[in-house]
GUVO-518141 format. One record per residue: residue number from 1; residue in three letters; x, z, y of N, C-alpha, C, CB in turn. Coordinates in Angstrom, 1 decimal, always signed. Glycine has a CB too. Example, Ala and Ser with C-alpha at 12.3 -4.5 7.8 and 13.67 -1.06 7.14 Angstrom:
2
SITE resi resn     nu     nw     nv    cau    caw    cav     cu     cw     cv    cbu    cbw    cbv
SITE    1  ala  +13.2   +7.8   -5.7  +12.3   +7.8   -4.5  +13.2   +7.8   -3.3  +11.3   +9.0   -4.5
SITE    2  ser  +12.8   +7.1   -2.2  +13.7   +7.1   -1.1  +12.9   +7.9   +0.0  +14.1   +5.7   -0.6
This chain:
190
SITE resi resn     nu     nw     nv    cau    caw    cav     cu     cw     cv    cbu    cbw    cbv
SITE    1  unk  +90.1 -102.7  -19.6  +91.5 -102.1  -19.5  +91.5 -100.8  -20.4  +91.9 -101.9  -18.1
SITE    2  unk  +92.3 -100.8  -21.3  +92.6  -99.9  -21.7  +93.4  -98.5  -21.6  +92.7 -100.3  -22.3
SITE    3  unk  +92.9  -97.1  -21.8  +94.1  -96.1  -21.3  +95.1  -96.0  -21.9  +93.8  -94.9  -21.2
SITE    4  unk  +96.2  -95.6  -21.0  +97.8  -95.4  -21.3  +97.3  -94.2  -22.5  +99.0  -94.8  -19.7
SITE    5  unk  +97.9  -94.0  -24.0  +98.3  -93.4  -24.4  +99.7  -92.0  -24.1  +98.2  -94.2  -25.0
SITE    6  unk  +99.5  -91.4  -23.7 +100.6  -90.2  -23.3 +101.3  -89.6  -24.6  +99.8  -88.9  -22.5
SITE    7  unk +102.3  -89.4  -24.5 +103.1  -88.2  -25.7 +102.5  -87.4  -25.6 +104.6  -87.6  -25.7
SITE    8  unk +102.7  -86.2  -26.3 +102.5  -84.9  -26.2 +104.1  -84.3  -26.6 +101.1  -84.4  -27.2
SITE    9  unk +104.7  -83.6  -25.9 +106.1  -83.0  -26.1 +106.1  -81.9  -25.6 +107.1  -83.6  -25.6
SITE   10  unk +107.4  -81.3  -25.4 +107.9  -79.9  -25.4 +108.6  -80.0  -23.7 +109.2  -79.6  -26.9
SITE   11  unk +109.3  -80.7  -23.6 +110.2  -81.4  -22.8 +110.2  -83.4  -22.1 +111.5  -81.1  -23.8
SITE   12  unk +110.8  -83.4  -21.4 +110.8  -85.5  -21.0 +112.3  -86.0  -22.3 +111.7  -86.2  -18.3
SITE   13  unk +113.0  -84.9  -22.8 +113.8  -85.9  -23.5 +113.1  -85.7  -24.9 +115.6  -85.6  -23.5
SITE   14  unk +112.3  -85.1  -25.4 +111.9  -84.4  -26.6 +110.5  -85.5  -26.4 +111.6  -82.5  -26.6
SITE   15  unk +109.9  -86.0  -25.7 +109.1  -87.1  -25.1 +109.6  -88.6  -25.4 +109.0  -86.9  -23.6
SITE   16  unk +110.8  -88.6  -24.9 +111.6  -89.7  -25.0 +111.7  -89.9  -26.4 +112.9  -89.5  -24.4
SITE   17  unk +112.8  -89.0  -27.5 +113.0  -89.2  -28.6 +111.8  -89.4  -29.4 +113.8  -88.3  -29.1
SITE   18  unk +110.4  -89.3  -29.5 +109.3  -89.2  -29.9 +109.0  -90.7  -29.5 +108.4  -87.9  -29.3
SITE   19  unk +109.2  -90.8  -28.7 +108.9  -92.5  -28.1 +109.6  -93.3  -29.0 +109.3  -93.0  -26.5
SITE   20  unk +110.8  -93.2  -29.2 +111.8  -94.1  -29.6 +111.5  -94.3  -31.4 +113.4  -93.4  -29.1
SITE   21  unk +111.4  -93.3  -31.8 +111.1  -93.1  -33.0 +109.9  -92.9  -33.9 +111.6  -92.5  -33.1
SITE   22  unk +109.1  -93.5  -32.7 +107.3  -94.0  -32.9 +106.8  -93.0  -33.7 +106.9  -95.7  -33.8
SITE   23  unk +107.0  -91.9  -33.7 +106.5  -90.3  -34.4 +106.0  -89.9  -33.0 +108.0  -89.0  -35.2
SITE   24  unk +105.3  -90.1  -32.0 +104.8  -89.3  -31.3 +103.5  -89.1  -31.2 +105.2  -89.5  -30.3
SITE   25  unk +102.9  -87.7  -31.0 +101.3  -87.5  -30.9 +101.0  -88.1  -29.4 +100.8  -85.8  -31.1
SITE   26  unk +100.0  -88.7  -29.4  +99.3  -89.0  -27.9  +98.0  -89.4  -28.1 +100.0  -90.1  -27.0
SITE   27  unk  +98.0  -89.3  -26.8  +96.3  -88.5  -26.4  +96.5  -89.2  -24.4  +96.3  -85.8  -26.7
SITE   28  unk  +95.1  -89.7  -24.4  +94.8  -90.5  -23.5  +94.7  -89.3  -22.3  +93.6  -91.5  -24.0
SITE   29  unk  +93.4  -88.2  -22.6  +92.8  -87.6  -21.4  +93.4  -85.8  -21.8  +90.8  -87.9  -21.5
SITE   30  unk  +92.9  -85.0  -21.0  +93.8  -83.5  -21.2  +93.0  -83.2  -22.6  +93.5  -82.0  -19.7
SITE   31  unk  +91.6  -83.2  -22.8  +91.1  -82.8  -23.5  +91.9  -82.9  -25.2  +89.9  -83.4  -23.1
SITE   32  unk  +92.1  -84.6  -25.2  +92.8  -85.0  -26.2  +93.8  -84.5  -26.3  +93.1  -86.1  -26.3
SITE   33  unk  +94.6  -84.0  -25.5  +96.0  -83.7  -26.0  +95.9  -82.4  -26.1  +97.2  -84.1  -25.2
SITE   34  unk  +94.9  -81.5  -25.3  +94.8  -80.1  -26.3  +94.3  -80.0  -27.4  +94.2  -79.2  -25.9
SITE   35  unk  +93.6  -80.8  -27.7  +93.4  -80.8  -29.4  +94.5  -80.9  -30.3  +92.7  -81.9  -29.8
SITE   36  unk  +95.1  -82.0  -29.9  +96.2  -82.5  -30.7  +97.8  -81.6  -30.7  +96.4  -84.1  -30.1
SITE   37  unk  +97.8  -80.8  -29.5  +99.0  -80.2  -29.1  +98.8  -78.3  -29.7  +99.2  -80.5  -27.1
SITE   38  unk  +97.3  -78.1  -29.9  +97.0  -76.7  -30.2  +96.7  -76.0  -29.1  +98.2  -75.9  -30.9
SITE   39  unk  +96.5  -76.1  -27.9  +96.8  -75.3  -27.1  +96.7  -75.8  -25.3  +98.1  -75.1  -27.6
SITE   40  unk  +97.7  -75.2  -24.4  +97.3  -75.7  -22.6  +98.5  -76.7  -22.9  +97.5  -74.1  -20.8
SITE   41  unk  +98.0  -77.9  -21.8  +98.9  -78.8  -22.0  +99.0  -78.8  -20.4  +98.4  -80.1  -22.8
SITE   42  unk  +99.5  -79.7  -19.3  +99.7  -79.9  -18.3 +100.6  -81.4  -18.1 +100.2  -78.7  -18.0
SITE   43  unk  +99.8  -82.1  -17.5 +100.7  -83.8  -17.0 +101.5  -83.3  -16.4 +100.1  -85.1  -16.0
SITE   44  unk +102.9  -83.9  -16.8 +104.0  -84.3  -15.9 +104.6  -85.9  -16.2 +105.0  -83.2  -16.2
SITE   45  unk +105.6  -85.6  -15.0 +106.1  -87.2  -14.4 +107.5  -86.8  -14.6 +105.5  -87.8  -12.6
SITE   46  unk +108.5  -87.0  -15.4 +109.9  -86.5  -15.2 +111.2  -87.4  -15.5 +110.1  -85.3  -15.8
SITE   47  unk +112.1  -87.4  -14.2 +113.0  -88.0  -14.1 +114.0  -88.1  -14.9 +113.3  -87.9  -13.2
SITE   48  unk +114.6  -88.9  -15.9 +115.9  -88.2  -17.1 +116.9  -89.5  -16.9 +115.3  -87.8  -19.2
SITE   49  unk +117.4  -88.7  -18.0 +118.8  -90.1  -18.0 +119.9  -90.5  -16.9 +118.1  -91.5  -18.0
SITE   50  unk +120.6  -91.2  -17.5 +121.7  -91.3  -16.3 +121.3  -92.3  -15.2 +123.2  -91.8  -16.9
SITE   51  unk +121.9  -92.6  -14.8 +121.5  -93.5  -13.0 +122.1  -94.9  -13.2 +122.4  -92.6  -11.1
SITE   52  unk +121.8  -95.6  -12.7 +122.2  -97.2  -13.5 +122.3  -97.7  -12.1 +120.9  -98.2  -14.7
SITE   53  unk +123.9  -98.8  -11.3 +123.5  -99.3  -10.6 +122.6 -100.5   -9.7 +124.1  -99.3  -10.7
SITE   54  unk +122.1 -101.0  -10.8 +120.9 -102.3  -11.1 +120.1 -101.9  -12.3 +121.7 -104.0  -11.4
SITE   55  unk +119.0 -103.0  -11.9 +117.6 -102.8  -12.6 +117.9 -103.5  -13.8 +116.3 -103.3  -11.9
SITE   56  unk +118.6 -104.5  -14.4 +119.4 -105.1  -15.2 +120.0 -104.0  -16.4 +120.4 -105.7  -14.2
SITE   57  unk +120.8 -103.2  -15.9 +121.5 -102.4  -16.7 +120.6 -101.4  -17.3 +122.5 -101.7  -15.9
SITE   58  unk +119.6 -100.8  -16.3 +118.6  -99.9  -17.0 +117.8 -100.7  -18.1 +117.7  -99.4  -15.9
SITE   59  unk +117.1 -101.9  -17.6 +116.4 -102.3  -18.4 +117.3 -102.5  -19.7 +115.8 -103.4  -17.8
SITE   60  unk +118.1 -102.8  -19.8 +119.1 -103.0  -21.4 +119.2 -102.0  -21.9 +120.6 -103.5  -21.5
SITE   61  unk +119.4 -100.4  -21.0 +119.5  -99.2  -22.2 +118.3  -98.7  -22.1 +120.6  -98.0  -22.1
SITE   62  unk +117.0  -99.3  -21.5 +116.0  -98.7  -22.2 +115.2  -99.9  -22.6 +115.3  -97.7  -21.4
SITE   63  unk +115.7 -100.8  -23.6 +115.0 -101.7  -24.0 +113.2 -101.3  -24.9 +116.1 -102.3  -24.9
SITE   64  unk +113.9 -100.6  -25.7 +112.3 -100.3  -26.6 +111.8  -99.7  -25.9 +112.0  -99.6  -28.1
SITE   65  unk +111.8  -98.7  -25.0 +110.5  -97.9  -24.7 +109.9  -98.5  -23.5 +110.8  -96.3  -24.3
SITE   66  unk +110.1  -99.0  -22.9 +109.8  -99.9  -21.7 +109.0 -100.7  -22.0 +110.9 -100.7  -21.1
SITE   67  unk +108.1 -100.8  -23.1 +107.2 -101.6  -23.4 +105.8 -101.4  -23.0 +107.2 -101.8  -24.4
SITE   68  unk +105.5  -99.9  -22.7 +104.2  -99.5  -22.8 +104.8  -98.8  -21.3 +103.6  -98.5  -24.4
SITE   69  unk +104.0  -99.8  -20.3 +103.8 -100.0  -18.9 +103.8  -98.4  -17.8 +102.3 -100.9  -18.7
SITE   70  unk +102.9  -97.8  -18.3 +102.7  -96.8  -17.2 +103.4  -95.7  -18.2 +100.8  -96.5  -16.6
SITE   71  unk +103.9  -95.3  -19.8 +104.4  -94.0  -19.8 +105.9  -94.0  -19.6 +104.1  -93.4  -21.1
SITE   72  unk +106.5  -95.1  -19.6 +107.9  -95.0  -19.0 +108.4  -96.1  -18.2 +108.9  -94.8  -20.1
SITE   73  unk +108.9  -95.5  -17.0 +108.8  -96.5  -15.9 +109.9  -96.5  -15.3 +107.8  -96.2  -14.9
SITE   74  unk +110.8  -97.4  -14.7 +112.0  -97.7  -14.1 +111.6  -97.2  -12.7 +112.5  -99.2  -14.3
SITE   75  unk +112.5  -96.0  -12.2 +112.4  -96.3  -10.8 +113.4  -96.1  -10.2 +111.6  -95.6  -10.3
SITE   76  unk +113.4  -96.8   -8.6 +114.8  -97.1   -7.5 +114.5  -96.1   -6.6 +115.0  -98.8   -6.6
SITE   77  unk +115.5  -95.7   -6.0 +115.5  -94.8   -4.8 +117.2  -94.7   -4.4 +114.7  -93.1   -5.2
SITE   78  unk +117.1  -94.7   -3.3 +118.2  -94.7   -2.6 +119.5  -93.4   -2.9 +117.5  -94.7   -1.2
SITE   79  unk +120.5  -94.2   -3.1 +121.5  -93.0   -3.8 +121.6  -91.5   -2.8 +123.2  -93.8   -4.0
SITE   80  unk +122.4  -92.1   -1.7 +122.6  -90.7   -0.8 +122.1  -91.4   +0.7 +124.6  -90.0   -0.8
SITE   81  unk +121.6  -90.5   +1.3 +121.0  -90.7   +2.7 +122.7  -91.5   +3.4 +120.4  -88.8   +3.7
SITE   82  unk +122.3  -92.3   +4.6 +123.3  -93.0   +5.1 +124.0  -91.6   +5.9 +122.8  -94.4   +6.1
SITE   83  unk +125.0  -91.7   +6.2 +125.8  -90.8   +7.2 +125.3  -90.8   +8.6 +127.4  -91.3   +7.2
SITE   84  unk +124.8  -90.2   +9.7 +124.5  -90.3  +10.7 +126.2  -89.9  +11.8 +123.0  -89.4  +10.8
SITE   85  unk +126.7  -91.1  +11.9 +127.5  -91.6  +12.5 +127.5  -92.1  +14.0 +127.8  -92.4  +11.8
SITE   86  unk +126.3  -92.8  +14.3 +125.8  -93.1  +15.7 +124.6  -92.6  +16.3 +125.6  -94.3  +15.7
SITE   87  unk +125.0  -93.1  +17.6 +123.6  -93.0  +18.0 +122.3  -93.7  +17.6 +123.7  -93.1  +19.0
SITE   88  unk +121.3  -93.0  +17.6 +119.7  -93.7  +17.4 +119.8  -95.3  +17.8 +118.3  -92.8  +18.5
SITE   89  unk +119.5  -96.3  +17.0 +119.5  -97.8  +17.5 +118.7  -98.3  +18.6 +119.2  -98.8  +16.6
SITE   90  unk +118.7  -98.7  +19.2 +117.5  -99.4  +20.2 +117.0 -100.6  +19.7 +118.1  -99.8  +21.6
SITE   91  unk +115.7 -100.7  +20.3 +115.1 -102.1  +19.7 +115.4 -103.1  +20.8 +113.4 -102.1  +19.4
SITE   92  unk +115.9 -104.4  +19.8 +116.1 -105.5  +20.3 +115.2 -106.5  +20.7 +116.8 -105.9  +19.7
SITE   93  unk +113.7 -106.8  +20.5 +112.7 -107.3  +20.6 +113.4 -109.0  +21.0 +111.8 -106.4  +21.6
SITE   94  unk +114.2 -109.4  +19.9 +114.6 -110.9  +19.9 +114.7 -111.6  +18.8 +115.6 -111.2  +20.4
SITE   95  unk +113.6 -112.6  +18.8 +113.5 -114.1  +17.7 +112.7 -113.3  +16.5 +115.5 -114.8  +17.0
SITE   96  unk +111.7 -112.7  +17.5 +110.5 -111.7  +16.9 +111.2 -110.7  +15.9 +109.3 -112.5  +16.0
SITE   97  unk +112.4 -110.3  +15.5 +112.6 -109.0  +15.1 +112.9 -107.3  +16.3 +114.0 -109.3  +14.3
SITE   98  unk +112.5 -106.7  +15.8 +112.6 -105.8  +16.6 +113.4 -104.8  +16.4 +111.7 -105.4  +16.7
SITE   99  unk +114.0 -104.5  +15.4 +114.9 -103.9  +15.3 +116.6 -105.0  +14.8 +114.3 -102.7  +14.1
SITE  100  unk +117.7 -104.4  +15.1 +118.7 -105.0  +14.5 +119.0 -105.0  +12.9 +119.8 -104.4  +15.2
SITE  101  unk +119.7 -105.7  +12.5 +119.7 -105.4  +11.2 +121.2 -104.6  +10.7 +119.3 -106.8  +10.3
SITE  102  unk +120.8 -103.5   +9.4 +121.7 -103.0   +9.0 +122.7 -103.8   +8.6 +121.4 -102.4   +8.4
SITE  103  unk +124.4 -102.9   +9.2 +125.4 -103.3   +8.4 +125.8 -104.3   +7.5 +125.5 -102.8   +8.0
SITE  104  unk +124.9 -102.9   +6.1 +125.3 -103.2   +5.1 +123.9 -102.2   +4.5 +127.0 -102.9   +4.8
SITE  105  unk +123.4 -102.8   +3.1 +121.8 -102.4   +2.7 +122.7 -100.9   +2.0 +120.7 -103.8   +1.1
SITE  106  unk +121.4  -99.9   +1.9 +122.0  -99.1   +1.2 +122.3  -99.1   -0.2 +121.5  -98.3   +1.4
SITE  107  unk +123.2  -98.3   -0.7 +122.9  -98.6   -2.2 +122.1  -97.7   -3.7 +124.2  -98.7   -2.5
SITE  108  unk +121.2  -99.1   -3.6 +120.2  -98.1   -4.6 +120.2  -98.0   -6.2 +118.7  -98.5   -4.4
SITE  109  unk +120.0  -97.2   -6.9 +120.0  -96.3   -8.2 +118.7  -96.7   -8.7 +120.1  -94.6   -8.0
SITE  110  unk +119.1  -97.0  -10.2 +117.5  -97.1  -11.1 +117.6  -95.8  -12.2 +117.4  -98.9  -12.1
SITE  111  unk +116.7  -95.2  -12.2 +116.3  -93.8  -13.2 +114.9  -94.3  -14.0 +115.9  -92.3  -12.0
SITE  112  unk +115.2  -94.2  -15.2 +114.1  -94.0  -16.2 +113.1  -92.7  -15.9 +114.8  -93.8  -17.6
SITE  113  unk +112.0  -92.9  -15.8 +110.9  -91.8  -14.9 +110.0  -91.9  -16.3 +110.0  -92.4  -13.0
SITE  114  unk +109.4  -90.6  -17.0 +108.7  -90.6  -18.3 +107.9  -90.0  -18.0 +109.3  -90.2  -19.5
SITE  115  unk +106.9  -90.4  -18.6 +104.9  -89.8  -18.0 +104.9  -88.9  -19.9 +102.7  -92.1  -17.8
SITE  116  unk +104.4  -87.7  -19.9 +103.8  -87.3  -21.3 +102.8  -85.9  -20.6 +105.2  -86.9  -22.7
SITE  117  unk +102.1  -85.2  -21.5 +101.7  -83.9  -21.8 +102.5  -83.0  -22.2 +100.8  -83.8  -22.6
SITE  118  unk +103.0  -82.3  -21.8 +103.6  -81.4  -21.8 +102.9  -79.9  -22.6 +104.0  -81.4  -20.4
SITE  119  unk +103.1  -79.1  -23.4 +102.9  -78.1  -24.0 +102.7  -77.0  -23.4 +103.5  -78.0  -24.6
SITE  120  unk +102.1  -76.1  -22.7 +102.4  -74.7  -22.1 +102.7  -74.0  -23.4 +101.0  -74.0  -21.1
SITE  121  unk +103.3  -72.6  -22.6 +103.4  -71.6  -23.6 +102.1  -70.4  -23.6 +104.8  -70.9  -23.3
SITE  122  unk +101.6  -70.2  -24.7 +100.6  -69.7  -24.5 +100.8  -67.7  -23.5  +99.9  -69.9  -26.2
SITE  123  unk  +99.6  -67.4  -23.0  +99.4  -66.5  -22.3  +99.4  -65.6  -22.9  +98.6  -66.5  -21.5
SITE  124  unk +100.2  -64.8  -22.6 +100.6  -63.3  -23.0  +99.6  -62.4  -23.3 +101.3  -62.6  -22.1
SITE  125  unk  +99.3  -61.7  -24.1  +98.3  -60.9  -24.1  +98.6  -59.5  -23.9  +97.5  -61.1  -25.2
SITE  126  unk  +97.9  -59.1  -23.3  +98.4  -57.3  -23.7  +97.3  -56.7  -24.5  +98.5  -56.1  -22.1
SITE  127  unk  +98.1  -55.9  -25.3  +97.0  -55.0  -26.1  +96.4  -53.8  -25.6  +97.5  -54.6  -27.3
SITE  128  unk  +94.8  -54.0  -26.3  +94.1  -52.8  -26.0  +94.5  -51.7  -26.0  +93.4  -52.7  -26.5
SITE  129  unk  +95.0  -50.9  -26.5  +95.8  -50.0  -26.8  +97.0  -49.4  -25.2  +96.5  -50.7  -28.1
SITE  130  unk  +97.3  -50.1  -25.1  +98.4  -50.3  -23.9  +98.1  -49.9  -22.9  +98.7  -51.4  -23.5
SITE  131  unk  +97.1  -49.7  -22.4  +96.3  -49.6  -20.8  +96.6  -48.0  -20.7  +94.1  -50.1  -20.7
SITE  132  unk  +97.4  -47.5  -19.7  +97.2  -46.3  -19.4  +96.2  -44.9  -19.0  +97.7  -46.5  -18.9
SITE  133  unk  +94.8  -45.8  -18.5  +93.4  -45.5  -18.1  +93.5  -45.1  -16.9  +92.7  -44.6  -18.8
SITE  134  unk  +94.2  -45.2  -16.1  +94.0  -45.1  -14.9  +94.3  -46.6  -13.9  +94.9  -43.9  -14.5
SITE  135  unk  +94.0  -46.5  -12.6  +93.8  -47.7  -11.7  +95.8  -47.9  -11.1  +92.4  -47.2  -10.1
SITE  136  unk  +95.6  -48.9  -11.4  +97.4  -48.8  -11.0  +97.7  -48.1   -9.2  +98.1  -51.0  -11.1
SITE  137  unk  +97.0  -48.2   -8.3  +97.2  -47.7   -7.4  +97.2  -46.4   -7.2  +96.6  -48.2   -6.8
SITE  138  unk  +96.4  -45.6   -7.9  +97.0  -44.4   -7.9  +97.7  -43.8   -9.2  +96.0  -43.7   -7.6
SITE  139  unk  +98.0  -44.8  -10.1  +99.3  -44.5  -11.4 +100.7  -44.1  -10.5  +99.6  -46.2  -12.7
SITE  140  unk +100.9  -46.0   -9.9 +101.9  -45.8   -8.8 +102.4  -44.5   -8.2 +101.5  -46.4   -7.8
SITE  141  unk +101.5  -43.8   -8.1 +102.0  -42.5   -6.8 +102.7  -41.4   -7.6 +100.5  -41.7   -6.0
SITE  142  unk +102.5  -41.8   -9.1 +102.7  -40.0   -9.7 +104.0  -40.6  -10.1 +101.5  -39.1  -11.3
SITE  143  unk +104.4  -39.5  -11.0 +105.5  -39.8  -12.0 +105.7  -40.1  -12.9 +106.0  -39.3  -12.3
SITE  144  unk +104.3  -40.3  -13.5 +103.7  -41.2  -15.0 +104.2  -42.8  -14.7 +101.4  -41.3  -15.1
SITE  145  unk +104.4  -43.4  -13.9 +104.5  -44.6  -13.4 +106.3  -44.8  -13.9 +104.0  -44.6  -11.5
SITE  146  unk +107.3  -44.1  -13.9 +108.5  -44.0  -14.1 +108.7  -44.1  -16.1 +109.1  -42.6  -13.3
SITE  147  unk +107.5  -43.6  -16.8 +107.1  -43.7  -17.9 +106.6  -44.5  -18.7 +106.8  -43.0  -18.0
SITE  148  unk +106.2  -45.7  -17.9 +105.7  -46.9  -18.9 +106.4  -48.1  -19.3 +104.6  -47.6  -18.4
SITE  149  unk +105.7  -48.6  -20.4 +106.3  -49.5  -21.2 +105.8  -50.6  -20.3 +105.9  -49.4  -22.9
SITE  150  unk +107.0  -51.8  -21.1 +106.1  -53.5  -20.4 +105.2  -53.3  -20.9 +106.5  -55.2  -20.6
SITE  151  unk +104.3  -53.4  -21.8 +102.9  -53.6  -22.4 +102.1  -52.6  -21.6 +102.9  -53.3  -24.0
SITE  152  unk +102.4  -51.5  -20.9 +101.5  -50.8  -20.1 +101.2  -51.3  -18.6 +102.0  -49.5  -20.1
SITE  153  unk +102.5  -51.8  -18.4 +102.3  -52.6  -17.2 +101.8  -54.0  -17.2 +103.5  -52.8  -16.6
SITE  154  unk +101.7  -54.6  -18.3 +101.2  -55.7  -18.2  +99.4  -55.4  -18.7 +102.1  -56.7  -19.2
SITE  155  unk  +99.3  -54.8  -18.9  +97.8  -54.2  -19.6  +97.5  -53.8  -18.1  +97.8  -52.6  -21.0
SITE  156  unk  +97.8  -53.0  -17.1  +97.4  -52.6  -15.9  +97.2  -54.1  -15.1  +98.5  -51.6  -15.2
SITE  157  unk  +97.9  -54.9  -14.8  +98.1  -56.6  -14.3  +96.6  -56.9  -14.9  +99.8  -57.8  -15.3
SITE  158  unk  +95.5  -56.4  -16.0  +94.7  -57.3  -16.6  +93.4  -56.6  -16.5  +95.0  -57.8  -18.0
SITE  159  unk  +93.3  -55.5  -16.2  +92.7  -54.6  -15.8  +91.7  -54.4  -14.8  +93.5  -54.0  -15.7
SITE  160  unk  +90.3  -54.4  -14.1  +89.5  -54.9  -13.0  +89.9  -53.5  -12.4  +87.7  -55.4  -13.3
SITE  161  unk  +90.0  -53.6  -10.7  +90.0  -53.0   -9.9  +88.4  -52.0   -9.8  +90.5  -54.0   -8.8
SITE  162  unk  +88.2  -50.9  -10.1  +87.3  -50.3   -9.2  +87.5  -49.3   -8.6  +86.4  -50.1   -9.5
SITE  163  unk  +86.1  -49.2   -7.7  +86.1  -48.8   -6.3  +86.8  -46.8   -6.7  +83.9  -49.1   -5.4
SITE  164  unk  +87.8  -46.7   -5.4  +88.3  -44.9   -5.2  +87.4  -44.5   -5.3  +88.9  -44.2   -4.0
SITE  165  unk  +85.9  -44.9   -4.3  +84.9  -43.7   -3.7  +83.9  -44.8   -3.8  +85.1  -42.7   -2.0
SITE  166  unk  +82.7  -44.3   -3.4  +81.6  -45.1   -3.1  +81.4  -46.2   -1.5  +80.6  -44.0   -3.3
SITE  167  unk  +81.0  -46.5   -1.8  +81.2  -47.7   -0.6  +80.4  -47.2   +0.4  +80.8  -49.3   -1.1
SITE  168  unk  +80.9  -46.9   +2.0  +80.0  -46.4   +2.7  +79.3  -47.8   +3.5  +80.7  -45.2   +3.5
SITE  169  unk  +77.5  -46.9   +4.0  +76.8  -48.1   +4.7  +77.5  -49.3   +5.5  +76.0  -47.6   +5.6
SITE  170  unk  +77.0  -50.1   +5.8  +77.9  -51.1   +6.8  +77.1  -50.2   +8.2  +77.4  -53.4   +6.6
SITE  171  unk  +78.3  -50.6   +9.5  +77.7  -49.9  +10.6  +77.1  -51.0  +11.3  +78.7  -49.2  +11.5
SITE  172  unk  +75.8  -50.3  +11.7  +75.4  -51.9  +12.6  +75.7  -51.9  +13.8  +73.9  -52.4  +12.7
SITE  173  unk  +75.9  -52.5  +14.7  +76.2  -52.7  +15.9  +75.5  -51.7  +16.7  +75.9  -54.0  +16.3
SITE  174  unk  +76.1  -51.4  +18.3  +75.7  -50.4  +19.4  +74.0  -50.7  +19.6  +76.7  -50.7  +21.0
SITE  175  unk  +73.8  -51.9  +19.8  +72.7  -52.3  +20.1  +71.9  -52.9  +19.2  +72.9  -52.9  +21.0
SITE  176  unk  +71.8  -52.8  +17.8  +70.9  -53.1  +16.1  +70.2  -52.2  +15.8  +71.7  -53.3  +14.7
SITE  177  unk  +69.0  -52.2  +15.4  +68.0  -50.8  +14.8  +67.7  -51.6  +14.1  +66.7  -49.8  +15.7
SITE  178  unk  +66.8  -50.8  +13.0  +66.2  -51.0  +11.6  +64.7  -50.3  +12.3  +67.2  -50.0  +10.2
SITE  179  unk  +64.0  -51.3  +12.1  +62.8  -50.4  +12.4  +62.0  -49.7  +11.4  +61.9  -51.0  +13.1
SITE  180  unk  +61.1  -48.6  +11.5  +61.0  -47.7  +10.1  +60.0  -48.3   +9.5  +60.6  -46.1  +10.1
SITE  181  unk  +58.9  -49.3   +9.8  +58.0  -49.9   +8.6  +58.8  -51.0   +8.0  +56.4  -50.5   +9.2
SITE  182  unk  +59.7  -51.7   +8.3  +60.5  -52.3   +7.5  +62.1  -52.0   +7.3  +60.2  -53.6   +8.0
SITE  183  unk  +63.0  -51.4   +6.9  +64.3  -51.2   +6.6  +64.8  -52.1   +5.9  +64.5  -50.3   +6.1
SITE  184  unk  +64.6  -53.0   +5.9  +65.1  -54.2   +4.9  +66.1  -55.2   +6.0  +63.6  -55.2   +4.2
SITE  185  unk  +65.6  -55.0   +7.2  +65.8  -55.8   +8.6  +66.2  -55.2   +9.5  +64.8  -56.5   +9.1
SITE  186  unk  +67.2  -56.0  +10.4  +68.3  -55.3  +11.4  +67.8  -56.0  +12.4  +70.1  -55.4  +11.2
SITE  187  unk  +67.2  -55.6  +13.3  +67.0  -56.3  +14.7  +68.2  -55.9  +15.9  +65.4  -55.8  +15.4
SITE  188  unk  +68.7  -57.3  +17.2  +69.4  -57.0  +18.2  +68.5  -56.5  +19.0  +70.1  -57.9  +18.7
SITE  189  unk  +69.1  -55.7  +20.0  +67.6  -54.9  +20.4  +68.9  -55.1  +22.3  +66.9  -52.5  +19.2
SITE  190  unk  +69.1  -56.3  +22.5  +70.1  -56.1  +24.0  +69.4  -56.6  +25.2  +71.7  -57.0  +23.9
């Protein structure tokens, strides 16, 4: 069995028109399609197009792309929830059905559902330059904080936290000693 080829696109209609017009890049696994796309890609599954009363109608306006099984797929789901009008049904437990049967079936909708790779936008960088040199928690407090640029604030966002003060001992418990030929080891002593 062979793998589904995926688009690589921007968007599911920019996916779509790429399909239709057999110009599309694809790529089987993530790896592939970040090669091929430049960059972070991300699978998606997305719903487009208009809603078709039968599977009949869909299938005729999406004749050509409907060929290649798993990247574009017809799917049904129920138009609008039924109205809750009555009360909860009881079961009838006769001529081995157990429930009664509905009315009337509900009425269901077919939507063209499109599989591709999708493109991220790449991550922002902040420049070196930008960083204010202090720890944002105590930038916050002054008045310097009413004075920065987005690039200062986003340079602070990227920035490693360190420690205000030095980190004091851990306390050991009421009843833990360290005994003095070994300090490496906390004994309960209860």
């Amino acid at each position: 069995m062979t793998l589904p080829l995926y688009p690589i696109a921007g968007d599911g209609h920019a996916a779509l028109e790429a399909l239709r017009s057999g110009e599309a890049q694809r790529a089987a696994r993530e790896r592939e399609a970040e090669a091929l796309a430049g960059g972070a890609v991300a699978f998606v599954t997305q719903s487009l197009g208009p809603l078709f009363d039968s599977e009949a109608e869909a299938k005729k306006a999406y004749a050509g792309v409907l060929d290649d099984s798993r990247v574009c797929v017809l799917t049904c789901r129920i138009a609008e929830p039924p109205p809750r009008k009555h009360s909860p049904m009881q079961p009838v437990f006769t001529d081995g059905v157990r429930w009664p049967r509905t009315e009337k079936a509900p009425h269901a909708i077919w939507q063209l559902s499109v599989s591709y790779w999708k493109r991220l936008p790449p991550p922002r960088q902040a420049s070196a330059d930008a960083a204010p040199g202090q720890q944002a928690r105590t930038l916050r407090k002054s008045r310097k904080a009413y004075d920065l640029t987005p690039e200062q604030i986003l340079a602070l966002t990227e920035t490693p936290l360190q420690p205000a003060r030095p980190q004091k001992a851990l306390d050991f418990g009421l009843f833990d000693f360290i005994p003095p030929d070994n300090p490496g080891i906390v004994i309960a002593d209860e």
